[in-house]
N, CA, C and O of each residue as an XYZ file, in Angstrom:
224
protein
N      -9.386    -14.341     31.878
C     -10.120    -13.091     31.914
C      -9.178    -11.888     32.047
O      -9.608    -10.767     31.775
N      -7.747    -12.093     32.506
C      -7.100    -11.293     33.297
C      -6.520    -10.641     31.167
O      -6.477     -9.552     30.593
N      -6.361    -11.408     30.958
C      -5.711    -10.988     28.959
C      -6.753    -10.172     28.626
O      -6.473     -9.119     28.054
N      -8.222    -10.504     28.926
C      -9.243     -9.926     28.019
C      -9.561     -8.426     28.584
O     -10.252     -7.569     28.032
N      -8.813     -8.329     29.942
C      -9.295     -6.975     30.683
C      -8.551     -6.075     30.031
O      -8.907     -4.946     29.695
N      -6.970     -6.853     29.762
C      -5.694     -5.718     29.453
C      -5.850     -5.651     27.785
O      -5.254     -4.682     27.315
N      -6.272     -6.170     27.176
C      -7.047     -6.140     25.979
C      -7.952     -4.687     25.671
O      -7.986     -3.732     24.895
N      -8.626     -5.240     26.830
C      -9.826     -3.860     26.623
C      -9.151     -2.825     27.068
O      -9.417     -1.785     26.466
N      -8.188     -2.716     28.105
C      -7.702     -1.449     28.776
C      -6.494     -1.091     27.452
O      -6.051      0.032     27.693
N      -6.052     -1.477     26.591
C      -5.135     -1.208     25.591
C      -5.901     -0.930     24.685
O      -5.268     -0.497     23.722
N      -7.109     -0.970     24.496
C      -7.709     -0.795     23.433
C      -8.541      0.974     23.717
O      -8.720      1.899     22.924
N      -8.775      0.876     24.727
C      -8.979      2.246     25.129
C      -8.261      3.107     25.200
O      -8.703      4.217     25.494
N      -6.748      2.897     24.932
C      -5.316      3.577     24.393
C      -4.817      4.403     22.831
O      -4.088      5.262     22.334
N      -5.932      3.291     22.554
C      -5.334      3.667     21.154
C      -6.417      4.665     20.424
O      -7.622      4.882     20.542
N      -5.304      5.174     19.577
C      -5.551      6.810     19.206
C      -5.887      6.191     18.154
O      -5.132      5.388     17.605
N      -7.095      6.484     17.716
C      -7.900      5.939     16.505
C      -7.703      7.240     15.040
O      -7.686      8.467     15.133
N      -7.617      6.626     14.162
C      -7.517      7.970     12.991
C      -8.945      8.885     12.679
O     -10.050      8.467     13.026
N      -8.762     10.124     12.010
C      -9.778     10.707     11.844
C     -10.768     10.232     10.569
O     -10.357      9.308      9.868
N     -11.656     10.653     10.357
C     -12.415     10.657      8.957
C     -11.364     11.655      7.829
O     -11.226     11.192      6.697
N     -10.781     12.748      8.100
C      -9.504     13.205      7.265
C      -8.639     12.625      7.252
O      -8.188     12.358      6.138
N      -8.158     12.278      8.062
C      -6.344     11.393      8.517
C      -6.903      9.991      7.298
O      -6.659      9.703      6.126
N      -7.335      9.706      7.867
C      -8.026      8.196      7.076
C      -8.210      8.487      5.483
O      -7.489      7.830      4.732
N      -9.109      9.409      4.917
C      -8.697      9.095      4.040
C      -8.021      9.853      2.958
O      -8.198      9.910      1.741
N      -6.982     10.561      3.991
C      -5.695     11.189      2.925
C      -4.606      9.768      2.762
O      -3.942      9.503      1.759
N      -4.654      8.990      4.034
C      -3.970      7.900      4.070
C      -4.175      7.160      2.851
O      -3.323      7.102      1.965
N      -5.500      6.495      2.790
C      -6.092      5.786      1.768
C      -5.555      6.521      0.398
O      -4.876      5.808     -0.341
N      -5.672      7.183      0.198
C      -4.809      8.107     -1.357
C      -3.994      7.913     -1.433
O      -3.635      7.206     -2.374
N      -2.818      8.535     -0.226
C      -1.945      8.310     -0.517
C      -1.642      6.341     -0.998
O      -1.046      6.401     -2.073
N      -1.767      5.317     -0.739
C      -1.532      4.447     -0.516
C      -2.225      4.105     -2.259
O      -1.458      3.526     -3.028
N      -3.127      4.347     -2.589
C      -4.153      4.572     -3.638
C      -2.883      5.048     -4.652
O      -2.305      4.290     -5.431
N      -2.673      6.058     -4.515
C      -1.499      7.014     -5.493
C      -0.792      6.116     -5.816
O      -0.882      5.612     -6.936
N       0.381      5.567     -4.587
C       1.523      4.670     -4.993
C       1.349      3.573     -5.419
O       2.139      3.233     -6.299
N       0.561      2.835     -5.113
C       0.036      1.754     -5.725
C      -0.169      1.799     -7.113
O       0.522      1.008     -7.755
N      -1.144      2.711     -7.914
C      -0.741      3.231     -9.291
C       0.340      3.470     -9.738
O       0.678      3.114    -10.867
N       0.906      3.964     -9.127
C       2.857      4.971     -9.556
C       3.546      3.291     -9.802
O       4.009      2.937    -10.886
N       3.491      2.376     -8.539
C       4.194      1.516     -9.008
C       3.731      0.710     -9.821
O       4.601     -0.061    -10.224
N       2.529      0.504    -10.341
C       1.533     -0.565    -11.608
C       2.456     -0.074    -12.586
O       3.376     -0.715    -13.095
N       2.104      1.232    -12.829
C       2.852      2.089    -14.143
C       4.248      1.770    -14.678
O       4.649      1.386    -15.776
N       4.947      2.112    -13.331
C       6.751      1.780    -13.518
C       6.740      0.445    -13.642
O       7.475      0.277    -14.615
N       6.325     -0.781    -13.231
C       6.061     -2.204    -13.586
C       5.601     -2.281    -14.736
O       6.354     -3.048    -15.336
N       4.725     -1.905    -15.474
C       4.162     -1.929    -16.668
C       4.981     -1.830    -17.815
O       5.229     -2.694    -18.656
N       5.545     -0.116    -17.697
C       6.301      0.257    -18.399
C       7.932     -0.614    -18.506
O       8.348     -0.899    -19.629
N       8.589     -0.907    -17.521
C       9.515     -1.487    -17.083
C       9.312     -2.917    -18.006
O       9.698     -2.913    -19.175
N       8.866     -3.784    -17.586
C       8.173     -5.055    -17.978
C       8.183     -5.094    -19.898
O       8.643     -5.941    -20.664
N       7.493     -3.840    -20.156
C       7.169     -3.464    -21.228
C       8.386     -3.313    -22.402
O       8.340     -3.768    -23.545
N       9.714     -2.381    -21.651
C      10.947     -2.175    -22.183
C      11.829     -3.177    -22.447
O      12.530     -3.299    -23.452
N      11.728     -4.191    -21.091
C      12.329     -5.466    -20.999
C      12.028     -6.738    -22.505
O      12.826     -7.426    -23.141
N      10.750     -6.601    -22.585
C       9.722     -7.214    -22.972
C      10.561     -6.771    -24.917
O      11.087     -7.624    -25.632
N      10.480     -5.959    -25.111
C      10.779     -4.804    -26.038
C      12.361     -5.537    -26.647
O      12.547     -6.113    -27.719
N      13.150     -5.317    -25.755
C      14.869     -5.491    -25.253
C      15.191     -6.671    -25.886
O      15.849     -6.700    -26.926
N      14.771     -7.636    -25.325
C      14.423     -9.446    -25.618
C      14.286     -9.602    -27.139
O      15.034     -9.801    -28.096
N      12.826     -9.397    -26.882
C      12.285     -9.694    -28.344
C      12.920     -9.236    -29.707
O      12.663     -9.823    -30.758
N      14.164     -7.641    -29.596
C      14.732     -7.205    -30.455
C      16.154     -7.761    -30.469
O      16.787     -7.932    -31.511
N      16.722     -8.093    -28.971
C      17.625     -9.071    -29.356
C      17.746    -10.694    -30.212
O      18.531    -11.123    -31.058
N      16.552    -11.288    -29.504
C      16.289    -12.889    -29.929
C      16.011    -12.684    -31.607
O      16.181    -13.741    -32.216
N      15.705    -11.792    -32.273
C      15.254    -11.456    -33.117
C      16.033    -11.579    -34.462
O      15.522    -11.183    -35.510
């Protein structure tokens, strides 16, 4: 019981995010996640490109 008290008393510590904070976070995270699909894509794509004109 003595874990589940300091549990709850740590949990009453923590600084929870806002409805703004939250979801500029989410974007941001949203954003890069795209940015890097793209550069993978493209990347992948050149490679892909590179190969096929060498083996060729």
């Amino acid at each position: 019981m003595k874990f589940l008290r300091s549990v709850v008393d740590e949990m009453k510590n923590v600084t929870w995010p806002t409805k703004a904070q939250l979801r500029k976070d989410t974007l941001v995270v949203i954003e890069t996640s795209l940015i890097f699909a793209a550069m993978f894509f493209v990347m992948d794509t050149v490679i892909k490109s590179v190969f096929g004109w060498i083996l060729k």
